[in-house]
C-alpha positions as CSV (number, residue, x, y, z in Angstrom):
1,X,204.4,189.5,24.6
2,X,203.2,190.6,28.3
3,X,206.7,192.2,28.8
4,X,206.0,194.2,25.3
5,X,203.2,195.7,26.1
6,X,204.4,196.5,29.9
7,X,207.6,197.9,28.6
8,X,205.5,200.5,25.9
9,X,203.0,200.8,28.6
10,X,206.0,202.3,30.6
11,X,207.6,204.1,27.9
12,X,205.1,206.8,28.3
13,X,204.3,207.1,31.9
14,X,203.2,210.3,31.7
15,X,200.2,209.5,30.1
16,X,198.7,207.9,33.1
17,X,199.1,211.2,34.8
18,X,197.7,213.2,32.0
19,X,194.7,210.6,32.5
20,X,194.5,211.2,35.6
21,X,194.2,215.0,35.2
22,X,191.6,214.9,32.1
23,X,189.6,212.9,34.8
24,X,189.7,215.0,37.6
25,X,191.4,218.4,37.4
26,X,188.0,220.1,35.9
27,X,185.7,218.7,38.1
28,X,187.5,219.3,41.0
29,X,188.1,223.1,39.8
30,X,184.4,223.4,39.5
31,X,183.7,222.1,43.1
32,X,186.4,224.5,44.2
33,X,184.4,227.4,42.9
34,X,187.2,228.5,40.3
35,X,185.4,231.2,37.8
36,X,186.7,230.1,34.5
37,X,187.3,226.1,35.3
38,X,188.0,225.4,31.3
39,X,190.5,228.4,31.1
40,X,192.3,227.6,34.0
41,X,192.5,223.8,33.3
42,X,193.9,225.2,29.9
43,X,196.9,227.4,31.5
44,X,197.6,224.1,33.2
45,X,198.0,221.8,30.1
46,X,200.7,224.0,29.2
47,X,203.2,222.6,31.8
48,X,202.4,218.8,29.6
49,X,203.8,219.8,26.4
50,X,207.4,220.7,27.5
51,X,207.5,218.0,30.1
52,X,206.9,215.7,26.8
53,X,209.5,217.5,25.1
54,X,211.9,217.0,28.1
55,X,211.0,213.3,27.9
56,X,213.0,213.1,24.4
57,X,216.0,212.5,26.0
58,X,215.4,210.1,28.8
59,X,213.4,207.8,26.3
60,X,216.2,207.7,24.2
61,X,218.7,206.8,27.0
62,X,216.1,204.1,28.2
63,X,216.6,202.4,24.6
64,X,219.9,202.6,24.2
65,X,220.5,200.9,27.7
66,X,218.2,197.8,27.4
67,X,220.0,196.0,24.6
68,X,223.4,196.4,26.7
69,X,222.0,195.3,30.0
70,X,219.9,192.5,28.0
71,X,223.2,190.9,26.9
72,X,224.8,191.4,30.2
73,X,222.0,189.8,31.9
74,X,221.9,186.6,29.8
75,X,225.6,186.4,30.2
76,X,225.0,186.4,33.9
77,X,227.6,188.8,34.3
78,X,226.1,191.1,37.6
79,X,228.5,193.1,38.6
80,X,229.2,194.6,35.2
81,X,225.1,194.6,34.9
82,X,225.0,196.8,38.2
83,X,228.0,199.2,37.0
84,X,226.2,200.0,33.6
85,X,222.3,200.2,35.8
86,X,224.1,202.3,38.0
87,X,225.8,205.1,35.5
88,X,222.4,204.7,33.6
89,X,220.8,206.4,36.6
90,X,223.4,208.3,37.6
91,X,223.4,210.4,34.1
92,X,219.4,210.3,34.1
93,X,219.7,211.7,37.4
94,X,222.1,214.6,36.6
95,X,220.7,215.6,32.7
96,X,217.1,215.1,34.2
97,X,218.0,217.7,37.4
98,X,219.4,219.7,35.5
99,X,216.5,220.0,32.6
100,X,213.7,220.2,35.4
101,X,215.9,223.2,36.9
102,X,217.1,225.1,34.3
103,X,213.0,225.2,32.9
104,X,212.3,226.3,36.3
105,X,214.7,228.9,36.2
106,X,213.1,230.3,32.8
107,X,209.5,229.2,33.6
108,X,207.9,232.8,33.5
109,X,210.0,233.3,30.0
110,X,209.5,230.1,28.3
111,X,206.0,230.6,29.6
112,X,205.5,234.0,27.6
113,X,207.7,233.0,24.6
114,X,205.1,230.3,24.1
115,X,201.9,231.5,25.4
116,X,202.5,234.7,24.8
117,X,201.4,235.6,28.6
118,X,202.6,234.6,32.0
119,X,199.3,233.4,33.3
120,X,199.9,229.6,35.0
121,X,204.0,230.3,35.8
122,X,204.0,228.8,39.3
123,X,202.5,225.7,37.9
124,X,204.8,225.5,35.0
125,X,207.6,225.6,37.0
126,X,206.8,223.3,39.6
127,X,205.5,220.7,36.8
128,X,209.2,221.0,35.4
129,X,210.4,218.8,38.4
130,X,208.5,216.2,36.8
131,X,211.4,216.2,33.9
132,X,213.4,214.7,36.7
133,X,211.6,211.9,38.4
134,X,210.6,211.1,34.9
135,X,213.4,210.5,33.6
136,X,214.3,208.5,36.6
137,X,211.1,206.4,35.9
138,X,212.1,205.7,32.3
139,X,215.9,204.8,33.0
140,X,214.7,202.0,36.3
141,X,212.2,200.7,33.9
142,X,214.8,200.1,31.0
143,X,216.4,198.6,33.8
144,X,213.8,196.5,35.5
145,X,213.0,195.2,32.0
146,X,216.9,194.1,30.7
147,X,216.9,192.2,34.5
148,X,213.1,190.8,33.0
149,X,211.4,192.4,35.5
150,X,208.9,194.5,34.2
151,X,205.9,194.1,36.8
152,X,208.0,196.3,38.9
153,X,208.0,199.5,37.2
154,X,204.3,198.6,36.7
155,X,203.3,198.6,40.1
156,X,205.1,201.9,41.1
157,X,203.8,203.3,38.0
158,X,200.2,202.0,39.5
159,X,201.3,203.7,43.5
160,X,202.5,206.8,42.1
161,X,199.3,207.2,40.4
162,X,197.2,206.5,42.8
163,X,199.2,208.9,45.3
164,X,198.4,211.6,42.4
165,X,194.7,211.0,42.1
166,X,194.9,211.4,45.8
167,X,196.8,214.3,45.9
168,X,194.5,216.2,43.1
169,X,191.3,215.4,45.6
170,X,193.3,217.0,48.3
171,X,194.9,219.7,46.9
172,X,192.9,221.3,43.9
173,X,190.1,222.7,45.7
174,X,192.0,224.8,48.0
175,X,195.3,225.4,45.5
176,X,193.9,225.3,41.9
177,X,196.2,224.6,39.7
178,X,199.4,224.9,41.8
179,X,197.6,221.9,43.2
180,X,197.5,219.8,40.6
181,X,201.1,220.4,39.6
182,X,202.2,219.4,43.4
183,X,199.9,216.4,43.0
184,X,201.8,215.4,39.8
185,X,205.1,216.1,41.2
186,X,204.2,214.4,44.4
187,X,202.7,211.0,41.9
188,X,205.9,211.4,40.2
189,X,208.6,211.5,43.1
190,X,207.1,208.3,44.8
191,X,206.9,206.2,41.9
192,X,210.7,207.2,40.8
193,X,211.9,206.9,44.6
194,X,209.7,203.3,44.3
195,X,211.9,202.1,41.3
196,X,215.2,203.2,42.8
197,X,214.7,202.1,46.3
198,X,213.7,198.3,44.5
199,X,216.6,198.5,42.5
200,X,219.4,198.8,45.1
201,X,217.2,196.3,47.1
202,X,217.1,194.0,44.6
203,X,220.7,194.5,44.1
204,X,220.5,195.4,40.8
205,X,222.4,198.9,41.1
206,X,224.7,200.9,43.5
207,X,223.5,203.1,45.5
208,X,224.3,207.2,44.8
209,X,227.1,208.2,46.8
210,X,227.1,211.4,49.0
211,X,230.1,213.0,47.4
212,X,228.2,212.3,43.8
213,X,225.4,214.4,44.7
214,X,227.5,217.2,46.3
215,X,229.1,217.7,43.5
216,X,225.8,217.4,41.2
217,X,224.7,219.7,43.7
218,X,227.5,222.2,42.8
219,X,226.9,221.8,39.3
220,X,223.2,222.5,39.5
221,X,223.7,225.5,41.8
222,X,226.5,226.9,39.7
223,X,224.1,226.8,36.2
224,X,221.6,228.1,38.3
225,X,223.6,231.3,39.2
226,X,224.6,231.8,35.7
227,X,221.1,232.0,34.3
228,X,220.5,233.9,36.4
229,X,222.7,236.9,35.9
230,X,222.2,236.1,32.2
231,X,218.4,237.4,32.5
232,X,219.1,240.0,34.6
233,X,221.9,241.4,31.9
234,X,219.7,240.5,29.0
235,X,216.3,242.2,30.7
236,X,218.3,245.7,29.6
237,X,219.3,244.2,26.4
238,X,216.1,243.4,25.3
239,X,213.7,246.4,26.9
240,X,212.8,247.9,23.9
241,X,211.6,244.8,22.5
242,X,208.0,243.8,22.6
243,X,207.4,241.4,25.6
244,X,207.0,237.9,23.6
245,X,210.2,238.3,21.7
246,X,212.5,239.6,24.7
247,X,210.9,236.6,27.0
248,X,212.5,234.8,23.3
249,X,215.9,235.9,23.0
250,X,216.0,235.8,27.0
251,X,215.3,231.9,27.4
252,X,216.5,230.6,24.8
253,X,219.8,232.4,25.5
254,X,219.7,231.4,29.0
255,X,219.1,227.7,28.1
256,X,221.9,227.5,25.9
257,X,223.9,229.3,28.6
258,X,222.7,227.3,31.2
259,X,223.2,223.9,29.2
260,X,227.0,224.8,28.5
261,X,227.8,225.9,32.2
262,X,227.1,222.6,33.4
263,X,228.4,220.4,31.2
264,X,231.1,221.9,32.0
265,X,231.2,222.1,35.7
266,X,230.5,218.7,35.9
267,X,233.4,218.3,34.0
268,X,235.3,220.1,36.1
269,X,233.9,218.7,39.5
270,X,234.4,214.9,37.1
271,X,230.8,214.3,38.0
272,X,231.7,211.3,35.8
273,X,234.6,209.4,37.2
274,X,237.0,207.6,34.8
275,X,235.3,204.2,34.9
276,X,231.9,206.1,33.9
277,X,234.0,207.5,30.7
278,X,235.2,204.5,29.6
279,X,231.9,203.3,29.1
280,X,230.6,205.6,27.6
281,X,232.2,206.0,23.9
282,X,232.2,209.8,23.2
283,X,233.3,210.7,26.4
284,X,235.6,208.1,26.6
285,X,237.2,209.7,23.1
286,X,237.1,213.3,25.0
287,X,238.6,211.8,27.9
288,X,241.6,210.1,26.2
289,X,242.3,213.4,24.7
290,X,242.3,215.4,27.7
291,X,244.7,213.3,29.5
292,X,247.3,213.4,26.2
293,X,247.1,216.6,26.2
294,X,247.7,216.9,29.9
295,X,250.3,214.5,29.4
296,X,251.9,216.3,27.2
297,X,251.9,219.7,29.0
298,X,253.8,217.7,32.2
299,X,256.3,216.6,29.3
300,X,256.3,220.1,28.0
301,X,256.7,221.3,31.4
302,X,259.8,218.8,32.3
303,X,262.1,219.1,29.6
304,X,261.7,223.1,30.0
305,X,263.4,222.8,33.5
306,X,265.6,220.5,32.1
């Protein structure tokens, strides 16, 4: 029953931070002599409700991991338990870097499209990161909990927010609301680097390999890029537009742009290496099709010369 309630408790880490914040983040504005301290600490609540949004996806990859690494556990089987843990991470790691930067890249749009100004954009971007180390927290708990550990998550849930109620005394007065997004950011990263460096320790998973995150790396920059010059050719599509319906069209496009660029550049770098596929059905199905059909155009390509 303990285990339950730790493993819920965890589902929704980010509710400890928003705690923190409805604690804290006023007051402190106040004391920093910011004129409207209610307004700004509303601008700032706007970074929460996509970051929940973005936390749709990792929640559903922590579920449909814990039943897998249950079994494998029980079985006592370890080094298949360490292969899954590890591609479990590995595919938080690269949907959750690449959701955290492709919000950044359309924060001031998404921003507008929403709130119908741009007021708060800094800290709506830099709270996007949090989509990342999230995610991360979410996929090392599922984790920690199949290996029936789930004290650990706990107590680098417990550091991480500690380090942000730290932060928030720090930074706020002098930053505002930047500060409080840093301070989350900051809460965020050491909990998630917590749970991964315990993790490998424990031997529970592999540890990320430097060619992996090179070509994640390449991936990320490349989508990057691409939304990029997709705003700047969609700014003069959209000019005589009124301002919240261009900053519309222009995210929206750009995150559907963005999304299909690096799926398919990690594709192309295989991000996922053939192992990874197999074990994961669709793209297993994908991959067995790609390599008949290569198969078949080496074939094709044969019997021509012949």
């Amino acid at each position: 029953m303990i285990s339950g309630c730790l493993f819920s408790v965890l589902a929704v880490p980010l509710l400890f931070f928003q705690l923190i914040d409805s604690l804290t983040v006023l007051r402190l504005l106040e004391q920093g002599q910011v004129a409207d301290a209610r307004a700004v600490k509303g601008i700032y609540d706007r970074a929460y409700i996509l970051t929940q949004f973005g936390m749709i996806a990792a929640t559903s990859l922590t579920a449909a991991i814990v039943p897998r690494l249950s079994q494998l556990a029980v079985q006592r089987q370890h080094h298949d338990f360490r292969i899954e843990a590890a591609l479990a991470l590995k595919i938080s790691l690269a949907f959750g870097a690449a959701a955290a930067t492709g919000l950044m890249s359309i924060s001031r749009e998404a921003n507008i499209m929403l709130f119908r100004n741009a007021n708060g954009t800094l800290a709506f971007a830099l709270a996007a990161l949090t989509m990342l180390t999230l995610s991360l927290m979410l996929t090392a708990s599922g984790i920690w909990e199949s290996a029936g550990k789930p004290w650990m998550p706990f107590f680098c849930l417990i550091v991480g927010a500690s380090a942000k109620a730290a932060a928030n005394v720090l930074l706020i007065p002098r930053f505002s609301i930047v500060g409080a997004a840093l301070a989350t950011c900051t809460g965020t990263l050491i909990a998630a680097g917590l749970n991964v460096f315990y993790l490998q320790r424990a031997g529970l998973t592999r540890a990320f390999s430097w060619l992996m995150l090179v070509k994640l790396a390449s991936a990320i920059a490349g989508m990057t890029l691409s939304v990029f010059v997709w705003k700047q050719a969609m700014y003069r599509v959209t000019e005589l537009l009124a301002s919240r319906p261009a900053a519309a069209v222009c995210a929206l496009s750009a995150a559907m742009i963005g999304g299909v660029v690096f799926v398919a550049l990690i594709w192309f770098f295989r991000f996922l290496d053939a192992r990874d596929l197999a074990r994961i059905p669709f793209l297993a199905t994908l991959t067995k099709r790609r390599d008949r059909t290569e198969h078949d155009a080496e074939a094709a390509h044969r019997s021509s010369k012949l």
